[in-house]
Biotite code that builds the C-alpha atoms (Angstrom):
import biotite.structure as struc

atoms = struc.array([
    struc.Atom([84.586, 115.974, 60.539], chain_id="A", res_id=1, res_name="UNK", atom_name="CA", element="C"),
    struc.Atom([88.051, 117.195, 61.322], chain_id="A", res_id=2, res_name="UNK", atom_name="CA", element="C"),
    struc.Atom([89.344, 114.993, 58.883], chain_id="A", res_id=3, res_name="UNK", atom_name="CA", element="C"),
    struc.Atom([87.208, 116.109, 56.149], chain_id="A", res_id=4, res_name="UNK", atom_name="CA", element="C"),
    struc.Atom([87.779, 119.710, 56.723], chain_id="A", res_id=5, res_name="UNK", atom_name="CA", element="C"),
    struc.Atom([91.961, 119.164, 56.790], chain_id="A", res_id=6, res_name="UNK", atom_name="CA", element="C"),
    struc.Atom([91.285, 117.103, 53.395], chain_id="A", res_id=7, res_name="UNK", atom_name="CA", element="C"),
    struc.Atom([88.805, 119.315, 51.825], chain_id="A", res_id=8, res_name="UNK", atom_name="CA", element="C"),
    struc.Atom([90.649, 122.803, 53.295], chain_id="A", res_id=9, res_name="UNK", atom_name="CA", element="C"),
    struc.Atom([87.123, 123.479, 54.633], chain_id="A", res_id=10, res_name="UNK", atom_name="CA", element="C"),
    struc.Atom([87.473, 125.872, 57.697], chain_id="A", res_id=11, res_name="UNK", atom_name="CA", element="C"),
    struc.Atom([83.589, 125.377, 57.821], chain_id="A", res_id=12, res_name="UNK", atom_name="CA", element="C"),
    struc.Atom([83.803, 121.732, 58.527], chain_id="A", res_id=13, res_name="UNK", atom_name="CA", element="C"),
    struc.Atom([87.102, 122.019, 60.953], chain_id="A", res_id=14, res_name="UNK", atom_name="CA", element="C"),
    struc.Atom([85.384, 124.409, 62.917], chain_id="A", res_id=15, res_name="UNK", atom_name="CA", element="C"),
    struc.Atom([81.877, 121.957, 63.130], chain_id="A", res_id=16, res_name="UNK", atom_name="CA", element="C"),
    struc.Atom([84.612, 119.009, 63.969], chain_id="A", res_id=17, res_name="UNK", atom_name="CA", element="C"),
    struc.Atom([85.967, 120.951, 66.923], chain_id="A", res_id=18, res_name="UNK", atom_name="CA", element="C"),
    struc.Atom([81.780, 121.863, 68.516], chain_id="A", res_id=19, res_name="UNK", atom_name="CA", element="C"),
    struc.Atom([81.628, 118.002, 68.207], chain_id="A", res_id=20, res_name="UNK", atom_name="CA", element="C"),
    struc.Atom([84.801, 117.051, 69.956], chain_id="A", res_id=21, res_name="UNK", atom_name="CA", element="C"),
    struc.Atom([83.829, 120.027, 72.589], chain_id="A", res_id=22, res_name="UNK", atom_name="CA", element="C"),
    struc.Atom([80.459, 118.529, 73.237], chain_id="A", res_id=23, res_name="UNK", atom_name="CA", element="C"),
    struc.Atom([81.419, 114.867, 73.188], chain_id="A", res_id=24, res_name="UNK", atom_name="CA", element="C"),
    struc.Atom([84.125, 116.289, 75.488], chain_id="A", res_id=25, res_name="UNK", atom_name="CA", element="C"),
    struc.Atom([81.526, 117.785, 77.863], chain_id="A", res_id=26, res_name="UNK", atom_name="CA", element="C"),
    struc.Atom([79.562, 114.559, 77.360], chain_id="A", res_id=27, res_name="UNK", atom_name="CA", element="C"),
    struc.Atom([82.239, 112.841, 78.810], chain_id="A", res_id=28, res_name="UNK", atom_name="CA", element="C"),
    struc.Atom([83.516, 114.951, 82.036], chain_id="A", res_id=29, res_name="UNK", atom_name="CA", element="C"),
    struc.Atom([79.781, 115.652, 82.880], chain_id="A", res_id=30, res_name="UNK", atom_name="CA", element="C"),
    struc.Atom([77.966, 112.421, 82.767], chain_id="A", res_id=31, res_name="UNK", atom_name="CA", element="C"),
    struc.Atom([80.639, 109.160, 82.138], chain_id="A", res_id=32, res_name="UNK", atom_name="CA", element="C"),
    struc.Atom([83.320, 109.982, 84.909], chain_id="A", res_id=33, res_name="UNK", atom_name="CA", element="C"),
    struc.Atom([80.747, 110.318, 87.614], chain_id="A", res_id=34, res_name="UNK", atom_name="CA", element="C"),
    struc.Atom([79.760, 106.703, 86.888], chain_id="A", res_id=35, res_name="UNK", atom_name="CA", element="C"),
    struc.Atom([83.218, 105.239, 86.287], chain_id="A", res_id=36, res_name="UNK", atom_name="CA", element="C"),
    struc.Atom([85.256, 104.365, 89.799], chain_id="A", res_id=37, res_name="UNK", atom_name="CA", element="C"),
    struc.Atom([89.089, 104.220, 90.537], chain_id="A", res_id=38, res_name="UNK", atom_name="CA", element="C"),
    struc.Atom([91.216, 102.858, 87.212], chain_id="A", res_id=39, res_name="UNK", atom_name="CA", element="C"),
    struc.Atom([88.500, 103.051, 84.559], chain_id="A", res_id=40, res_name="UNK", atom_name="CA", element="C"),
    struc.Atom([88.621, 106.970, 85.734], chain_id="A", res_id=41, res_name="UNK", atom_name="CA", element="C"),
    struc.Atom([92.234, 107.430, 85.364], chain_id="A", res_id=42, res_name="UNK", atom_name="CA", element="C"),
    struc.Atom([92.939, 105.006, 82.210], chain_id="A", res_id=43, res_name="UNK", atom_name="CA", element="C"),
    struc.Atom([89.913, 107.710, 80.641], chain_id="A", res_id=44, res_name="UNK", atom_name="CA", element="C"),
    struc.Atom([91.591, 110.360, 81.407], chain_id="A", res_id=45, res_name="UNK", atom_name="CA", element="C"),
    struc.Atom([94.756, 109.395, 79.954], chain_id="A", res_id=46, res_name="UNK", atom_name="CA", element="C"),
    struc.Atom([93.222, 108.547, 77.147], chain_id="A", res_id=47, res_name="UNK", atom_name="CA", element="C"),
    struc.Atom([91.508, 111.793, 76.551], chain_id="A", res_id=48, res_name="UNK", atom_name="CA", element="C"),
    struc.Atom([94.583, 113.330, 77.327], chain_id="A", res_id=49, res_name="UNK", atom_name="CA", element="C"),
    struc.Atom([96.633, 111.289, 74.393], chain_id="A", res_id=50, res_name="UNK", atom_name="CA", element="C"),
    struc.Atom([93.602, 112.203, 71.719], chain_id="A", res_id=51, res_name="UNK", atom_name="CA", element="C"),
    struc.Atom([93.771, 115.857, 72.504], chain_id="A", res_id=52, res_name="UNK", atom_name="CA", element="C"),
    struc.Atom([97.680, 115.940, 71.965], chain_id="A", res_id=53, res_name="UNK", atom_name="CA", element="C"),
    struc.Atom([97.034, 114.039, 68.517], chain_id="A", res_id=54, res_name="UNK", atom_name="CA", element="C"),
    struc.Atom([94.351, 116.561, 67.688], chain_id="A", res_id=55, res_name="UNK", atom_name="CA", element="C"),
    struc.Atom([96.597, 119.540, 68.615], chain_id="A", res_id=56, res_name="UNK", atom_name="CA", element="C"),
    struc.Atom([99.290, 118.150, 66.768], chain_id="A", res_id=57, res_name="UNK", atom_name="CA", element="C"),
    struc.Atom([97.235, 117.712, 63.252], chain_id="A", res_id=58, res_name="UNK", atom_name="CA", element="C"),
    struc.Atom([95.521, 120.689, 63.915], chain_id="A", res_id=59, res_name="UNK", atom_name="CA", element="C"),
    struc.Atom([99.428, 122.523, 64.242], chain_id="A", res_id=60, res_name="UNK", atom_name="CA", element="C"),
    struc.Atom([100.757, 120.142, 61.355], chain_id="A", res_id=61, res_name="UNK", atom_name="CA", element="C"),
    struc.Atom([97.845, 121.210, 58.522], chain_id="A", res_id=62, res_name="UNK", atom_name="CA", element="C"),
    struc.Atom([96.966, 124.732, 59.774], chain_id="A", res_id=63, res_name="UNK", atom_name="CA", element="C"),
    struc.Atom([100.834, 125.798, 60.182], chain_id="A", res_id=64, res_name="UNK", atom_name="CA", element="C"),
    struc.Atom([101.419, 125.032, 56.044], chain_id="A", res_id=65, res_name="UNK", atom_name="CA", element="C"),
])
């Protein structure tokens, strides 16, 4: 959805892209951490950390033009 909206220039479908990374993101930190244990935990984390930063970064690179 994110994609779409940078291609398109839809602010319609950028904004529906972020509610889905926001609840896939609550997804996430209320119901798979609390079943994952030690190093799964951490090497999720990480990786949600490294997808926001890429998503910030797009977001910067196409909104900032």
């Amino acid at each position: 959805m994110l994609g779409a909206g940078f291609v398109g220039k839809s602010a319609g479908a950028r904004y529906a892209g972020m509610g889905l990374l926001v609840v896939t993101l609550l997804k996430l930190f209320l119901h798979d951490l609390c079943r994952l244990g030690g190093l799964y935990r951490i090497g999720s984390l990480i990786g949600l950390a490294l997808v926001l930063i890429a998503v910030s970064f797009v977001y910067r690179r196409f909104l900032s033009s």
